[in-house]
C-alpha positions in Angstrom: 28.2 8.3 21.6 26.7 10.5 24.2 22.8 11.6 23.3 23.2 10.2 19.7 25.2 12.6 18.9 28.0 11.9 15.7 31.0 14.4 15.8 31.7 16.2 12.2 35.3 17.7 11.5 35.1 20.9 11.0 31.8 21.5 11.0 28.7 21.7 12.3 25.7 19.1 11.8 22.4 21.2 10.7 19.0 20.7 12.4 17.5 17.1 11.7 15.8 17.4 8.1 18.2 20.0 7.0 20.6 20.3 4.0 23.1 22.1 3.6 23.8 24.3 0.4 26.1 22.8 -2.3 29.8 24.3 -2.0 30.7 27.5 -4.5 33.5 25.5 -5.5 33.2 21.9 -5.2 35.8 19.6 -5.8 34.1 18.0 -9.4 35.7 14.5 -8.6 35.9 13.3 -5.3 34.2 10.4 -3.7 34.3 10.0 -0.1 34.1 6.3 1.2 33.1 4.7 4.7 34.2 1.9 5.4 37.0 0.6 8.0 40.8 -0.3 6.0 41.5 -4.1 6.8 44.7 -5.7 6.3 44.0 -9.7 5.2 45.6 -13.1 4.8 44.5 -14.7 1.5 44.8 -18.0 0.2 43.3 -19.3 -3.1 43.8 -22.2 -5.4 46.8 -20.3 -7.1 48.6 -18.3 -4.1 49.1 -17.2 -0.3 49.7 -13.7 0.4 53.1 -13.3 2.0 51.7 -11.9 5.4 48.6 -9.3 5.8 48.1 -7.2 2.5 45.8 -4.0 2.8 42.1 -4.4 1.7 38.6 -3.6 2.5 35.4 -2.4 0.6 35.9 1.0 0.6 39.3 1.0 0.5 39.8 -1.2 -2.5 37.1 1.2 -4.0 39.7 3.9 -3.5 42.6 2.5 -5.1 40.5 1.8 -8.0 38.9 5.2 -8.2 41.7 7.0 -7.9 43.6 5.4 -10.8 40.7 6.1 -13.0 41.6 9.8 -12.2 38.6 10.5 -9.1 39.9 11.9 -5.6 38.7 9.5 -3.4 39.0 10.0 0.7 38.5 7.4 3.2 36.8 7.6 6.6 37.3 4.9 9.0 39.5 3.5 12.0 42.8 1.9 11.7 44.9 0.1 14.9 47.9 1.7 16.1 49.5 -1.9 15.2 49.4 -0.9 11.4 48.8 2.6 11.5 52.6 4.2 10.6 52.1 1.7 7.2 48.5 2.3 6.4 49.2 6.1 6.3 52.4 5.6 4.0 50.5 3.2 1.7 47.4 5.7 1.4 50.1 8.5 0.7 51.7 6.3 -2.0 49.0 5.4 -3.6 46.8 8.6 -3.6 44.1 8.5 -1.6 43.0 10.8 0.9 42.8 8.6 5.0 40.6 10.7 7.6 40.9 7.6 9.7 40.5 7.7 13.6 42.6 5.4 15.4 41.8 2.0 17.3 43.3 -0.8 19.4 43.1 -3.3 16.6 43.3 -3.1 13.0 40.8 -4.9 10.9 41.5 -8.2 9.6 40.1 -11.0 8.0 41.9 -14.8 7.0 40.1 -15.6 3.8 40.5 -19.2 2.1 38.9 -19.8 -1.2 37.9 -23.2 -2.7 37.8 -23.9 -6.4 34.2 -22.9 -6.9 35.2 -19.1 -5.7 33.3 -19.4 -2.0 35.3 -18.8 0.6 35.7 -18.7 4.8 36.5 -15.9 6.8 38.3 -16.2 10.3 39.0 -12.6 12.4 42.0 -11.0 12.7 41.4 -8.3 14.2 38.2 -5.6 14.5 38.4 -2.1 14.7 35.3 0.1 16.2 32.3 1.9 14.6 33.2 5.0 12.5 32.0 8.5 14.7 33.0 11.1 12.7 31.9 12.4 9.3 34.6 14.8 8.4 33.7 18.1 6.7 34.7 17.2 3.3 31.7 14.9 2.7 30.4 18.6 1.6 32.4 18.4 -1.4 31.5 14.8 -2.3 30.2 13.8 -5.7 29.2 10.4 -4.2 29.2 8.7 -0.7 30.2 5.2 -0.5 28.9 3.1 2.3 31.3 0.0 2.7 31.6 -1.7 5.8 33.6 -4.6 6.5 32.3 -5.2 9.7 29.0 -3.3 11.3 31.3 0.0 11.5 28.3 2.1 9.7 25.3 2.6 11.7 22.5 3.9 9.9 22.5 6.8 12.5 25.8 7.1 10.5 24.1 7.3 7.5 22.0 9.8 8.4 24.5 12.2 9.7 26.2 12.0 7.1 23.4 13.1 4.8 22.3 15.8 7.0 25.8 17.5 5.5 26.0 16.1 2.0 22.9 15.3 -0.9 25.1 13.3 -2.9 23.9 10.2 -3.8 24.6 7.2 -1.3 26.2 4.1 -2.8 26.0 1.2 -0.8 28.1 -2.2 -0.4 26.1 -3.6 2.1 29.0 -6.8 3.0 30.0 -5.6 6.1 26.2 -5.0 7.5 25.5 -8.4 6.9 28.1 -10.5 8.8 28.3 -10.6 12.3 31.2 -13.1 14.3 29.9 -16.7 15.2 30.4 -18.5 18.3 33.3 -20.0 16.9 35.1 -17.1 15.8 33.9 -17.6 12.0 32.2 -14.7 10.0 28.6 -16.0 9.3 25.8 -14.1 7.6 22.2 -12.6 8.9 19.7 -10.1 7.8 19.6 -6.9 10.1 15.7 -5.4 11.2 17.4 -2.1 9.6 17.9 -2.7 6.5 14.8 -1.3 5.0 15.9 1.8 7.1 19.5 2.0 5.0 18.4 1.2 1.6 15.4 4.0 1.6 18.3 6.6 1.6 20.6 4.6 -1.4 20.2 5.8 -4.5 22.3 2.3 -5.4 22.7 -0.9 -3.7 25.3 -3.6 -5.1 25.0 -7.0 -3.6 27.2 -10.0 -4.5 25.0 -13.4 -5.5 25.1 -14.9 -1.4 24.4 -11.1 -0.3 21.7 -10.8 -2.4 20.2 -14.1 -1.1 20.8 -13.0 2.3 18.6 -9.9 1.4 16.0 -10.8 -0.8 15.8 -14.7 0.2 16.4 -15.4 -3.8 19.0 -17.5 -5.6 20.2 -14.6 -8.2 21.7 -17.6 -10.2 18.1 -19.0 -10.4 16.5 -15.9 -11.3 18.8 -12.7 -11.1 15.9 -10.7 -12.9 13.3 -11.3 -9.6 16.5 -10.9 -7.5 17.4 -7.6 -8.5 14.0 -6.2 -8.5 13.5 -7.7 -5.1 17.0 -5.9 -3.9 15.7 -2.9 -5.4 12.1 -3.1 -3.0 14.1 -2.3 -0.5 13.7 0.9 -0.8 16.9 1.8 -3.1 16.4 4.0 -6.6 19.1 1.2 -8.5 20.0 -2.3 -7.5 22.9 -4.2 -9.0 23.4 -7.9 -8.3 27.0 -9.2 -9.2 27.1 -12.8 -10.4 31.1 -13.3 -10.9 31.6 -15.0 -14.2 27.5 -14.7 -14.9 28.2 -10.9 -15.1 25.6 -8.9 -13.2 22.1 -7.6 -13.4 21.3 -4.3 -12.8 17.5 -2.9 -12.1 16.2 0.3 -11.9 12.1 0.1 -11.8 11.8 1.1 -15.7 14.5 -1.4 -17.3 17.0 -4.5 -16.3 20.0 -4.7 -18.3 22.0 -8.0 -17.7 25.9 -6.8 -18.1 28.4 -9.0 -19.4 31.7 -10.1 -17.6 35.0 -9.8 -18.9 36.8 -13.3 -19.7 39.8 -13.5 -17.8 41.3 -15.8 -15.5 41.0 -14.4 -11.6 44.0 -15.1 -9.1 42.6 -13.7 -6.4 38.7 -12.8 -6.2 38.9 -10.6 -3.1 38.1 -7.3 -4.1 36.2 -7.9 -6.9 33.2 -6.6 -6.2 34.4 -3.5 -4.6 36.5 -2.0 -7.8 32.9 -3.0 -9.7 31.2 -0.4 -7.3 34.2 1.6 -8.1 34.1 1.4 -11.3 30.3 1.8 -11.8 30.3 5.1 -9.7 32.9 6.2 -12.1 30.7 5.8 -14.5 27.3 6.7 -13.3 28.6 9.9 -12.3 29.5 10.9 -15.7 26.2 10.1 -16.9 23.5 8.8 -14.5 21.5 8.0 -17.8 23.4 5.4 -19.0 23.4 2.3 -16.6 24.6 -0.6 -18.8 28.1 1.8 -19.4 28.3 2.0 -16.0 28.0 -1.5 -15.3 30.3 -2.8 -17.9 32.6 -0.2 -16.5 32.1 -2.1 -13.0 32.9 -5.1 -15.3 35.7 -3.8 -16.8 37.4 -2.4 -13.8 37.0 -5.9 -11.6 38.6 -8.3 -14.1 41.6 -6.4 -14.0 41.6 -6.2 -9.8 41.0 -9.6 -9.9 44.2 -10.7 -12.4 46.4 -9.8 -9.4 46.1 -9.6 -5.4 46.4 -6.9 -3.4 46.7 -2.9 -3.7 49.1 -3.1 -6.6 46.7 -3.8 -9.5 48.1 -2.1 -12.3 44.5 -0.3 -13.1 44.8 2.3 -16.0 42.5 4.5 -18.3 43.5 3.0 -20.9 43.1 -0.9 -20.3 40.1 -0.4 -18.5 38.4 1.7 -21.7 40.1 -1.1 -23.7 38.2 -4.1 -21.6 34.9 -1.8 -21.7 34.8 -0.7 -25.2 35.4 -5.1 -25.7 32.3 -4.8 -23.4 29.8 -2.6 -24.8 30.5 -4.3 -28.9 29.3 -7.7 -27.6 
């Protein structure tokens, strides 16, 4: 953008430094999420999506919120390909899209082995997000979810020059770049120190938090998560898959069970965890092993199925957690 500048929707950014006042009337539920809608091919050891099915961090984050009765509204950029269906999904399942558009729609192939790793070859890439619409003054939360480098941290600062909600970040998309052959590889960005001094959370899968911190969580998730958190974040959270997840906020680590069940289709999983935490936290901030067996809770049922469709409810989810919180 020219001068640095980032465009706000209907409104006007303040002075650098600046906050402005919390809204009269704010809308007590709503999470606003950044992150660019991708529609992937996935195959694992059980099935193949039947063509591209709609995903992404902060979208998956969305659907989940919003069946656990948040508003949730997504920011990002969406192809003219896929456009006409990404706005009829996002209308049919509830979620609010200020998306801009794009040549391409974002896309990823991912293949899982066995073990749960998996590859990622490009679809498609849409651009950086530019705009940080005027609703982010209403926000509860911000989620920062990129899937690919489409939140700048001079994204992050505009948007908190308008909002003092706290920042959650997924930090995936900040930490994979495309490889010479096409392939999604991994790297650590000189920023990152930058980004996670304005998080109040961080949540890092197990090879993201190695990436970060240089330490195997599944050796020593404990030094990992207070390593994550040194980054300059107020609460790190370090997701293990079946290991559960370890969550560290300076005073006390909790280590959070996982909920048994058998996954189908893994993508996703840590995004309705972040969903399901910020549920949580922002009921009561206090209370971070609820909010993380929340996270728990609402990812084994994501997980069980693939796609937009999982059949997320109160009830089952406050079923799986209160199985959570008696062991």
């Amino acid at each position: 953008m020219a001068g640095g500048r980032w465009p706000v929707a209907g409104t006007r950014l303040p002075e650098p430094g600046s906050r402005l006042p919390a809204p009269e009337s704010p809308q007590m539920s709503l999470v606003v999420a950044f992150g660019n809608p991708v529609y992937d091919e996935i195959t694992t050891p059980v099935l193949t999506t039947p063509g591209r099915v709609l995903s992404g961090c902060s979208t998956n984050a969305c659907l989940a919120l919003v069946r656990l009765g948040r508003q949730a509204a997504l920011v990002g950029r969406i192809g003219h390909d896929l456009q006409d269906r990404f706005i009829t999904e996002m209308t049919r399942f509830g979620v609010t899209s200020h998306t801009s558009a794009d040549l391409h729609t974002g896309g990823f192939r991912l293949v899982y082995d066995r073990r749960g790793d998996r590859t990622l070859d490009v679809l498609g890439v849409a651009g950086p997000i530019t705009e940080v619409p005027s609703v982010c003054t209403d926000a509860l939360a911000i989620l920062i979810g990129p899937v690919l480098q489409e939140t700048p941290l001079a994204l992050i600062e505009a948007i908190q020059q308008v909002s003092s909600a706290p920042l959650f970040l997924d930090p995936q998309g900040m930490l994979r770049r495309i490889g010479t052959d096409g392939r999604i590889e991994h790297y650590l960005p000189d920023n990152i120190r930058a980004v996670a001094r304005r998080c109040t959370v961080i949540k890092a899968n197990e090879l993201e938090t190695h990436v970060l911190t240089g330490i195997d969580p599944r050796a020593d998730a404990v030094g990992a998560a207070r390593a994550l958190r040194a980054l300059g974040c107020s609460i790190a959270i370090v997701t293990l898959a079946e290991a559960g997840s370890c969550i560290d906020d300076g005073v006390r680590q909790f280590a959070i069970p996982a909920y048994a069940t058998e996954a189908r289709d893994p993508t996703g999983a840590g995004d309705t965890y972040m969903a399901g935490f910020i549920h949580a936290y922002l009921d009561d901030p206090d209370n971070l092993y609820r909010a993380g067996c929340m996270g728990a809770a609402v990812a084994s049922i994501w997980i069980e199925h693939t796609g937009p469709e999982a059949p997320i409810t109160v009830e089952e989810v406050t079923r799986r957690l209160d199985t959570l919180l008696s062991l």
